[in-house]
Biopython code that builds the backbone (N, CA, C, O; Angstrom):
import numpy as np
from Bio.PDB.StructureBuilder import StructureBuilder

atoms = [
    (1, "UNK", "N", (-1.270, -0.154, -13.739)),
    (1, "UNK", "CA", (-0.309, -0.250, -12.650)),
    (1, "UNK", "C", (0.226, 1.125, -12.267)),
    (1, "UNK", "O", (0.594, 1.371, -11.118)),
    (2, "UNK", "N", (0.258, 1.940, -13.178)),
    (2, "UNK", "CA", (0.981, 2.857, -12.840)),
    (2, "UNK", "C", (-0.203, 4.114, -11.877)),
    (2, "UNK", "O", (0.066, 4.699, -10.828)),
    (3, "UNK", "N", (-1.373, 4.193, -12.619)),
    (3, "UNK", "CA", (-2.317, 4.747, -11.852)),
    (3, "UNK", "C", (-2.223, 4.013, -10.326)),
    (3, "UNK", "O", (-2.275, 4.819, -9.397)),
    (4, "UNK", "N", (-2.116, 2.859, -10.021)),
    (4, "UNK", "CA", (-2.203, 2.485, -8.458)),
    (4, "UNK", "C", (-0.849, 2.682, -7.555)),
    (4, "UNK", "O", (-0.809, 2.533, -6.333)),
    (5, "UNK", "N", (0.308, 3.065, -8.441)),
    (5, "UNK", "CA", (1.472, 3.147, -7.889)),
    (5, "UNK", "C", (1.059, 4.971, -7.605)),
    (5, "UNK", "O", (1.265, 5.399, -6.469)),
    (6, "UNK", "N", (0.665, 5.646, -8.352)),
    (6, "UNK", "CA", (0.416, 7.189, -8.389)),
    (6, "UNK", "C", (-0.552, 7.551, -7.016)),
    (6, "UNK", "O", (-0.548, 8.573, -6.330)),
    (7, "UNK", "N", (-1.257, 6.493, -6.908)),
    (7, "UNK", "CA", (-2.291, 6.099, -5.731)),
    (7, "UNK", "C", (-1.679, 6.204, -4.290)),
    (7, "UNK", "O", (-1.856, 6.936, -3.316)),
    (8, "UNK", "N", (-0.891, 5.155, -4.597)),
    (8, "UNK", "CA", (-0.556, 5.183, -3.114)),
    (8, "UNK", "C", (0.515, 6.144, -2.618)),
    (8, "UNK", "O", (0.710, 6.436, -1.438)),
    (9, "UNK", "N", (1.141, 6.567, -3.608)),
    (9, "UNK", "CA", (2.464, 7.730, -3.577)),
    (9, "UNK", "C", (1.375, 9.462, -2.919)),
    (9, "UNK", "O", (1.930, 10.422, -2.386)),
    (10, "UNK", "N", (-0.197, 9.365, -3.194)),
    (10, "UNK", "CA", (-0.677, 9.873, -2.650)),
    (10, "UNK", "C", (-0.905, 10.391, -1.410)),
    (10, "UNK", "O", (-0.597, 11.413, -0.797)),
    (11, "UNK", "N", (-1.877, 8.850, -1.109)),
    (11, "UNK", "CA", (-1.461, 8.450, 0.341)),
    (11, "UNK", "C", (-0.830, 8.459, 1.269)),
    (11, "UNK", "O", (-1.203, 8.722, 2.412)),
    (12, "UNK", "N", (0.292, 8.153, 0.882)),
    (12, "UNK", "CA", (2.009, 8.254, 1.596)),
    (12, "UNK", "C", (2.552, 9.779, 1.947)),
    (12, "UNK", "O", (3.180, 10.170, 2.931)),
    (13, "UNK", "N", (2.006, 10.605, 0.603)),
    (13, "UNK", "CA", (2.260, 12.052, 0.836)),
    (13, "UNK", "C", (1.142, 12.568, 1.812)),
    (13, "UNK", "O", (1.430, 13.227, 2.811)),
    (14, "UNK", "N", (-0.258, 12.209, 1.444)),
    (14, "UNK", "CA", (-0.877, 12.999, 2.951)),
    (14, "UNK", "C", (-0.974, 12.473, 4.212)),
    (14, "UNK", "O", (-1.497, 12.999, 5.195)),
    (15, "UNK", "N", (-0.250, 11.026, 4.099)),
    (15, "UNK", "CA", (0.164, 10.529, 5.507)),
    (15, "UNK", "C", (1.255, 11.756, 6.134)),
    (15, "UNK", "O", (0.761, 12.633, 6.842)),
    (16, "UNK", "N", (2.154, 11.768, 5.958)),
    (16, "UNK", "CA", (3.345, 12.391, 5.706)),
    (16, "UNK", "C", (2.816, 14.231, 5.897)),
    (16, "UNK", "O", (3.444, 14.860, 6.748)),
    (17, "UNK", "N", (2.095, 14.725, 5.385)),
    (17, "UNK", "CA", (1.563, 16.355, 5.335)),
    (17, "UNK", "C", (0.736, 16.200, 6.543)),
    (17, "UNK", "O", (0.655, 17.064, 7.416)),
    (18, "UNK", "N", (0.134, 15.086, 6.560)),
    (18, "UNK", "CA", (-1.064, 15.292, 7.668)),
    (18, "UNK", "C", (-0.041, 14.849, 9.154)),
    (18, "UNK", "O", (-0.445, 15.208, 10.261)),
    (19, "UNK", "N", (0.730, 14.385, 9.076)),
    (19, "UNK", "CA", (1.030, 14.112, 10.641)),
    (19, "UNK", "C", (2.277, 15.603, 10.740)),
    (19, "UNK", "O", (2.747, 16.148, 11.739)),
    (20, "UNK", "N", (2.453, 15.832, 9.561)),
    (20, "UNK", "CA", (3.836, 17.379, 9.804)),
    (20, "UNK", "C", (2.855, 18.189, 10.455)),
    (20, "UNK", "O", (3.223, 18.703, 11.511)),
    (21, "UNK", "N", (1.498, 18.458, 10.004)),
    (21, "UNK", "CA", (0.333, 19.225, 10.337)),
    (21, "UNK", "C", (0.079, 19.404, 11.551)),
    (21, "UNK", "O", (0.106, 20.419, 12.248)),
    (22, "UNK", "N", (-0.335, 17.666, 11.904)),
    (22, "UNK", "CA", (-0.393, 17.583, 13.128)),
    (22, "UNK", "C", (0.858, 18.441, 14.239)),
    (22, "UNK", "O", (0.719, 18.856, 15.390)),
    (23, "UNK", "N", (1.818, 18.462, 13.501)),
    (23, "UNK", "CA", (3.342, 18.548, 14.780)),
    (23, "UNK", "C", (3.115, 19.850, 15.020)),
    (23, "UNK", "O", (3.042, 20.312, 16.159)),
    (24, "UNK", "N", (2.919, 20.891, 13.385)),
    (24, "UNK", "CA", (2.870, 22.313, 12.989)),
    (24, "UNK", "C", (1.707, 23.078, 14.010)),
    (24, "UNK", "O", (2.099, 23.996, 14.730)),
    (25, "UNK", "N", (0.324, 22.678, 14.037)),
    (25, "UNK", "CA", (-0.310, 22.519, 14.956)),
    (25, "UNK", "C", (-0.763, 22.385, 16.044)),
    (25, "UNK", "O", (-1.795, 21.798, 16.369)),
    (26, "UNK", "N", (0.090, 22.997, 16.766)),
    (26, "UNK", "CA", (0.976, 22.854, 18.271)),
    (26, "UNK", "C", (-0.011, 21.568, 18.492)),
    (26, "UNK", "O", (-1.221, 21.452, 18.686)),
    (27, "UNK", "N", (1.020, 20.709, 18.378)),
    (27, "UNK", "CA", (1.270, 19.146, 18.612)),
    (27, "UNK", "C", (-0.397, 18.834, 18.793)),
    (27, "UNK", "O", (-0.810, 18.701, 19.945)),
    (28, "UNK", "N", (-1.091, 18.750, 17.971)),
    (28, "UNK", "CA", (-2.410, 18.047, 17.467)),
    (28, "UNK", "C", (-1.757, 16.337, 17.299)),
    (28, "UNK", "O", (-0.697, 15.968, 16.792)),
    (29, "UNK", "N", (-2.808, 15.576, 17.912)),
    (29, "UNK", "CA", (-2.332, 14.123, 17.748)),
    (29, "UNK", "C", (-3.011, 13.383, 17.094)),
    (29, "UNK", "O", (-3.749, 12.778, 17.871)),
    (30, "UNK", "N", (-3.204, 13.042, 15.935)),
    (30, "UNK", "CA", (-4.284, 13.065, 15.200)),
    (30, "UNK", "C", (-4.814, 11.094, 14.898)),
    (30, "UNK", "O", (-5.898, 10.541, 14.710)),
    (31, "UNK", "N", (-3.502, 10.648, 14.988)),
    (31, "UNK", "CA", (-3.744, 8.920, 14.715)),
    (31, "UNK", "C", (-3.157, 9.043, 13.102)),
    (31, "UNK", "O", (-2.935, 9.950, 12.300)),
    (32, "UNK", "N", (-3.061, 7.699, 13.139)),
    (32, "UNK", "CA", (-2.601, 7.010, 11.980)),
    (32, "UNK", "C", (-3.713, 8.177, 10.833)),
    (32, "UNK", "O", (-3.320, 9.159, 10.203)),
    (33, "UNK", "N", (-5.259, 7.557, 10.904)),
    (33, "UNK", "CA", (-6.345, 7.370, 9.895)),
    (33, "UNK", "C", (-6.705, 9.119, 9.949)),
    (33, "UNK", "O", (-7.096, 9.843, 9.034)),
    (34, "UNK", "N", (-6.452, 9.401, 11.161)),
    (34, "UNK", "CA", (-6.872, 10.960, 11.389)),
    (34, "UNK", "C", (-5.476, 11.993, 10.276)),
    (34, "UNK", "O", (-5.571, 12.924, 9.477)),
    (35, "UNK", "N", (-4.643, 11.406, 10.663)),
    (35, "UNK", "CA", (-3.413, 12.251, 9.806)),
    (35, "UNK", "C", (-3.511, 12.313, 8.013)),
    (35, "UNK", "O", (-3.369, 13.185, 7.156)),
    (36, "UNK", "N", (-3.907, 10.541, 8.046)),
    (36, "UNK", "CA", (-4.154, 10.631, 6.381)),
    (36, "UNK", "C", (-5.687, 11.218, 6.193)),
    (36, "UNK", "O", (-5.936, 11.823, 5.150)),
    (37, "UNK", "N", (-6.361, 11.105, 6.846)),
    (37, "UNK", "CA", (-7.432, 12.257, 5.953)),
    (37, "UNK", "C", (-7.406, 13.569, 5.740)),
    (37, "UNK", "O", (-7.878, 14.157, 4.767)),
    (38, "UNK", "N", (-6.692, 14.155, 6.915)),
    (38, "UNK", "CA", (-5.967, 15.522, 7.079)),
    (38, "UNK", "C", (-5.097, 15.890, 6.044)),
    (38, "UNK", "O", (-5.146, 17.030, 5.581)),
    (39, "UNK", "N", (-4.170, 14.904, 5.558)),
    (39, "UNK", "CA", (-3.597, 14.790, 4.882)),
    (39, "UNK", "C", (-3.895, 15.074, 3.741)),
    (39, "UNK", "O", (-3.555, 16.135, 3.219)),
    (40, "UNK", "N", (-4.793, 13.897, 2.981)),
    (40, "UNK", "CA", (-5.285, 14.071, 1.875)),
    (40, "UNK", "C", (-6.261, 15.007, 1.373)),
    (40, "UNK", "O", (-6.429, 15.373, 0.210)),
    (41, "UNK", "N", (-7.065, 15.440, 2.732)),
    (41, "UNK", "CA", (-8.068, 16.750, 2.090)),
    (41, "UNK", "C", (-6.917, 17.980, 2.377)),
    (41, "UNK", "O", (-7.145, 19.135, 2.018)),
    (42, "UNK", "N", (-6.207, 17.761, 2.766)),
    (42, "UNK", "CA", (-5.044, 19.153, 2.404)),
    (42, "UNK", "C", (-4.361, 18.990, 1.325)),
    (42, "UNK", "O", (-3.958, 20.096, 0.965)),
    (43, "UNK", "N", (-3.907, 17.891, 0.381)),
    (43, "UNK", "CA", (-3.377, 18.263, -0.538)),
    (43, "UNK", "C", (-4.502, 18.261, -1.576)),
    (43, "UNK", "O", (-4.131, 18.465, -2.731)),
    (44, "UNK", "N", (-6.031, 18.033, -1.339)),
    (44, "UNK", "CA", (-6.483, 18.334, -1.950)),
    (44, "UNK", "C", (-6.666, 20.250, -2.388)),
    (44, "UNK", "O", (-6.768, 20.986, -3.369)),
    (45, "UNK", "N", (-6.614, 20.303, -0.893)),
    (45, "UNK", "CA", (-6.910, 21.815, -0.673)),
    (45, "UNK", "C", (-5.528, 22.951, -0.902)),
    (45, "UNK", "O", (-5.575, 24.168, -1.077)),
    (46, "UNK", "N", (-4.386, 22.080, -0.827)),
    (46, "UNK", "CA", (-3.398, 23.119, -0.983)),
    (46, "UNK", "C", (-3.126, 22.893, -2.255)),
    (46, "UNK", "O", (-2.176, 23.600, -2.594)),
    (47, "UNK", "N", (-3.692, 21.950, -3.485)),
    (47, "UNK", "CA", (-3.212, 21.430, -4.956)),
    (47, "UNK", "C", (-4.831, 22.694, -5.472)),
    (47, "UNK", "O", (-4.985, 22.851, -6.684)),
    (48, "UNK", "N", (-5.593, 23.257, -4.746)),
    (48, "UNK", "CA", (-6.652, 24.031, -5.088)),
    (48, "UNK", "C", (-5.654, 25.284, -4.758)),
    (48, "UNK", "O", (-5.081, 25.615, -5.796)),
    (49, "UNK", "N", (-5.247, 26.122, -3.587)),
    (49, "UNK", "CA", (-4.417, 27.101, -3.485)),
    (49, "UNK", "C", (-3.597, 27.329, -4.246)),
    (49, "UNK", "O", (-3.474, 28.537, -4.444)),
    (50, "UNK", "N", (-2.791, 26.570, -4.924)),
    (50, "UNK", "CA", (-1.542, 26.908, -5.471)),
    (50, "UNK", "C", (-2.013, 26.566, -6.938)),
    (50, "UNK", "O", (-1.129, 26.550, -7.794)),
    (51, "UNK", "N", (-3.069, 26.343, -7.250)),
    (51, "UNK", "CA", (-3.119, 26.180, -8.821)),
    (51, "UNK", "C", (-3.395, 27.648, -9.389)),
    (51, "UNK", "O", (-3.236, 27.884, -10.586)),
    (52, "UNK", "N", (-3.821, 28.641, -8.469)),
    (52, "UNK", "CA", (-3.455, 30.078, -8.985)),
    (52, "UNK", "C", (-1.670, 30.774, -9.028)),
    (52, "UNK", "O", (-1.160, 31.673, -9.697)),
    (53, "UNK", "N", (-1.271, 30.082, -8.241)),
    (53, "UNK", "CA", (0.366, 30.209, -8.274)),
    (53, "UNK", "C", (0.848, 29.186, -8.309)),
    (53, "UNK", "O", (1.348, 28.953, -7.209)),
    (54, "UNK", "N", (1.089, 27.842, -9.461)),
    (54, "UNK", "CA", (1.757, 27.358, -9.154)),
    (54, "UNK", "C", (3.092, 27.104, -8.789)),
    (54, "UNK", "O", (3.956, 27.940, -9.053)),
    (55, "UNK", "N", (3.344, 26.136, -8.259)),
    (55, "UNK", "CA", (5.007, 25.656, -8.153)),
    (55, "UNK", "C", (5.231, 25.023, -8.871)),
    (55, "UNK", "O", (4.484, 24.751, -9.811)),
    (56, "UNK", "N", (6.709, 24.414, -8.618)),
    (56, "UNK", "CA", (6.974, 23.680, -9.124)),
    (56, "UNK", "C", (7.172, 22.074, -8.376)),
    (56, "UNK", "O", (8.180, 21.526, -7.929)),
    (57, "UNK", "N", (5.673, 21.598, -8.471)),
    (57, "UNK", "CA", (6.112, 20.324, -7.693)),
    (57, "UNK", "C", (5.989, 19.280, -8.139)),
    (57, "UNK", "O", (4.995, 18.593, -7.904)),
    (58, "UNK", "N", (6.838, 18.948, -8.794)),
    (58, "UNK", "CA", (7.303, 17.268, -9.597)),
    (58, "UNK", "C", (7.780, 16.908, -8.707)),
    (58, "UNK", "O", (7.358, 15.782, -8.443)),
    (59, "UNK", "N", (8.785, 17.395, -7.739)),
    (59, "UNK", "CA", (9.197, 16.607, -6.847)),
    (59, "UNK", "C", (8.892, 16.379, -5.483)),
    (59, "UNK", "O", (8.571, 17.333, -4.774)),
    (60, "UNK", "N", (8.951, 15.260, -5.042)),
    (60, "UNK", "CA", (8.799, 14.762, -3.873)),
    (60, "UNK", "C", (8.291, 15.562, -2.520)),
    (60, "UNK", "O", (7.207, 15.563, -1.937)),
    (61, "UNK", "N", (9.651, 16.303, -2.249)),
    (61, "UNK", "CA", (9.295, 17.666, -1.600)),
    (61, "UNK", "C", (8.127, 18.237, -1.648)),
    (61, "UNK", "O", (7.261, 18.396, -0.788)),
    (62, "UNK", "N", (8.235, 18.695, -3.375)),
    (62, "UNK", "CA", (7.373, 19.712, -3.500)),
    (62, "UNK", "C", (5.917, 19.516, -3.090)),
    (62, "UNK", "O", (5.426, 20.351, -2.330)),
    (63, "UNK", "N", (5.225, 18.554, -3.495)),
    (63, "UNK", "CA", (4.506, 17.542, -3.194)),
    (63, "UNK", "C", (3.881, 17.602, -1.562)),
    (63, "UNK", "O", (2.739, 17.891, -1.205)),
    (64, "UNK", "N", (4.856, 17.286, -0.884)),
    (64, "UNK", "CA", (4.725, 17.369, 0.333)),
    (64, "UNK", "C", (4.136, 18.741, 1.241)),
    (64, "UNK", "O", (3.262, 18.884, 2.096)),
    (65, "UNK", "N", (5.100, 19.634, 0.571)),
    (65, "UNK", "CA", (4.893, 20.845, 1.492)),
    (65, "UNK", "C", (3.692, 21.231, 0.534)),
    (65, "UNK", "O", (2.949, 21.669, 1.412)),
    (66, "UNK", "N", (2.915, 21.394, -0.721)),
    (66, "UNK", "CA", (1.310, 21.676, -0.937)),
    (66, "UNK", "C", (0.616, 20.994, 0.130)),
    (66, "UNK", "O", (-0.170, 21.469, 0.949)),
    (67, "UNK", "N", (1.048, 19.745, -0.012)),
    (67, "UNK", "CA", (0.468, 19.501, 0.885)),
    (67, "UNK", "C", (-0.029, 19.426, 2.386)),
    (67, "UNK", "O", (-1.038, 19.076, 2.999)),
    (68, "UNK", "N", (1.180, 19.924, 2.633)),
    (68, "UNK", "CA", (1.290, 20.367, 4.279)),
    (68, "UNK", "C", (0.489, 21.776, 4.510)),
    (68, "UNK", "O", (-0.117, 21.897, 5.575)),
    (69, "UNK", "N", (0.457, 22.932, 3.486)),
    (69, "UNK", "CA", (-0.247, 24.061, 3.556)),
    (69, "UNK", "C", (-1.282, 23.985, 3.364)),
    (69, "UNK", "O", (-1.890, 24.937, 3.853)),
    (70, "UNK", "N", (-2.113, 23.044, 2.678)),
    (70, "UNK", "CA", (-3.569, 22.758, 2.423)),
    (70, "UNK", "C", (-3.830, 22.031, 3.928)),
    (70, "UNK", "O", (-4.889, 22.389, 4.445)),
    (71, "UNK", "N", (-3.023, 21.059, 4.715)),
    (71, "UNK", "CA", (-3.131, 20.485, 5.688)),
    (71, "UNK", "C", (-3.067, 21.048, 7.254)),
    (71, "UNK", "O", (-3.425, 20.558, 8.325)),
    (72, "UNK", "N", (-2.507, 22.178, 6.919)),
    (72, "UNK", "CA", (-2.320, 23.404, 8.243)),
    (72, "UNK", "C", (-3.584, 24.442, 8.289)),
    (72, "UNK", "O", (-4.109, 24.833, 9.332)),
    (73, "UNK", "N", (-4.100, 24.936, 6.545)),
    (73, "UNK", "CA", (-5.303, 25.704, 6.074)),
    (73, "UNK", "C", (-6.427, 24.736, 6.974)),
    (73, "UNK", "O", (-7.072, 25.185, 7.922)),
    (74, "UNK", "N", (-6.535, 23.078, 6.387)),
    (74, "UNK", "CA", (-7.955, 22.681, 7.105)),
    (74, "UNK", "C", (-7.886, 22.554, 8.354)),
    (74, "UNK", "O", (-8.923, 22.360, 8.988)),
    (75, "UNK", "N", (-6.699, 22.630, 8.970)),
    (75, "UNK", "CA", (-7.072, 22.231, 10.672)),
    (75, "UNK", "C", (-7.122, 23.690, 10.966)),
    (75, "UNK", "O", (-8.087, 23.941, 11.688)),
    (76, "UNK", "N", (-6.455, 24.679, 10.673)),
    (76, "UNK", "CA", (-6.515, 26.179, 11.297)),
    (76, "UNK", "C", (-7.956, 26.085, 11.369)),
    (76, "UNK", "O", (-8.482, 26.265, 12.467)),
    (77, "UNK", "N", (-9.058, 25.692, 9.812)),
    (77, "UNK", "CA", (-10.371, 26.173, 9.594)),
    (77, "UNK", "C", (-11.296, 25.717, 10.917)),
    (77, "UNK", "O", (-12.049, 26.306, 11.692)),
    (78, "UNK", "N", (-10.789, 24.244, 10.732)),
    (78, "UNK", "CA", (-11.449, 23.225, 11.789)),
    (78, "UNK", "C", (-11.239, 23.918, 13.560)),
    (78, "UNK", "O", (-12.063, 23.734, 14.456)),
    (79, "UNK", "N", (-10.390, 24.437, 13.654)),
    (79, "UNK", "CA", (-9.684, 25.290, 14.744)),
    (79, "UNK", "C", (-10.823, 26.380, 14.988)),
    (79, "UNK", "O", (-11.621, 26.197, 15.907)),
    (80, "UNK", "N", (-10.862, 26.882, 14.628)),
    (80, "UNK", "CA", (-12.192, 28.456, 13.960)),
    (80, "UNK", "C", (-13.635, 27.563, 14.335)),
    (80, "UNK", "O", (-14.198, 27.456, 15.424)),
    (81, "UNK", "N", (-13.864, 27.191, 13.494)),
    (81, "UNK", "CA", (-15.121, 26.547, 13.585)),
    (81, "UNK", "C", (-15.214, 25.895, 15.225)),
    (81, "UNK", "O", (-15.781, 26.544, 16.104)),
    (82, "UNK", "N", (-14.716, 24.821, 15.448)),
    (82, "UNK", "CA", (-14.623, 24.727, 16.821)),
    (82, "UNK", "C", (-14.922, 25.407, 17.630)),
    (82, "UNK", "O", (-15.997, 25.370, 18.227)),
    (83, "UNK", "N", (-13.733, 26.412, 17.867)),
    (83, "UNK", "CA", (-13.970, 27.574, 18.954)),
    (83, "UNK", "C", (-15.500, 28.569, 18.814)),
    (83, "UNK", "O", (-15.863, 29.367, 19.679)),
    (84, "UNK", "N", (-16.068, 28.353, 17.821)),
    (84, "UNK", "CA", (-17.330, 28.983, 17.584)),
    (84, "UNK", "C", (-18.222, 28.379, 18.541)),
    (84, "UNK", "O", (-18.829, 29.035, 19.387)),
    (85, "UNK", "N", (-18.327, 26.731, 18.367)),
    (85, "UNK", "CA", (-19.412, 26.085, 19.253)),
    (85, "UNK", "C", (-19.602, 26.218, 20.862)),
    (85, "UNK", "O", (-20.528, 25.634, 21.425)),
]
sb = StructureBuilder()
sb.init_structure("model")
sb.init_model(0)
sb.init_chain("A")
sb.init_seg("    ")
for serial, (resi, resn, name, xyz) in enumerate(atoms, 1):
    if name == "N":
        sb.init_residue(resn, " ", resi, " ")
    sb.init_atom(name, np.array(xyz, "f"), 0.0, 1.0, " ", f" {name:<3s}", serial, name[0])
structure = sb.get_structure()
């Protein structure tokens, strides 16, 4: 139980990183499903950044904003790449 409660507290956080992203992003509109994947491959990607410096994120917050910087990193990338084609 507790692994599926850890689960969705996931979720909820790169819902949450991925639509701040979106706003941060001069107003990218991304959808419900578009925000949480954004989301979640940014806190994948900002829980990869900051494991050379970590923080301190037990909390909630903290949590959030890795995740929002891993979530601003993949759309900037996605941004780049784009403008290439």
């Amino acid at each position: 139980m507790h692994d599926l409660r850890r689960f969705i507290m996931f979720l909820i956080i790169g819902l949450i990183a991925g639509w701040l992203a979106g706003i941060v992003m001069r107003g990218r509109h991304l959808g419900v499903l578009g925000s949480l994947v954004v989301g979640v491959l940014g806190a994948l990607i900002g829980g990869f950044l900051f494991s050379v410096f970590p923080p301190d994120v037990r909390a909630f917050i903290g949590e959030v904003c890795v995740a929002l910087v891993g979530a601003v990193v993949l759309l900037f990338l996605l941004g780049v790449v784009d403008k290439r084609k």
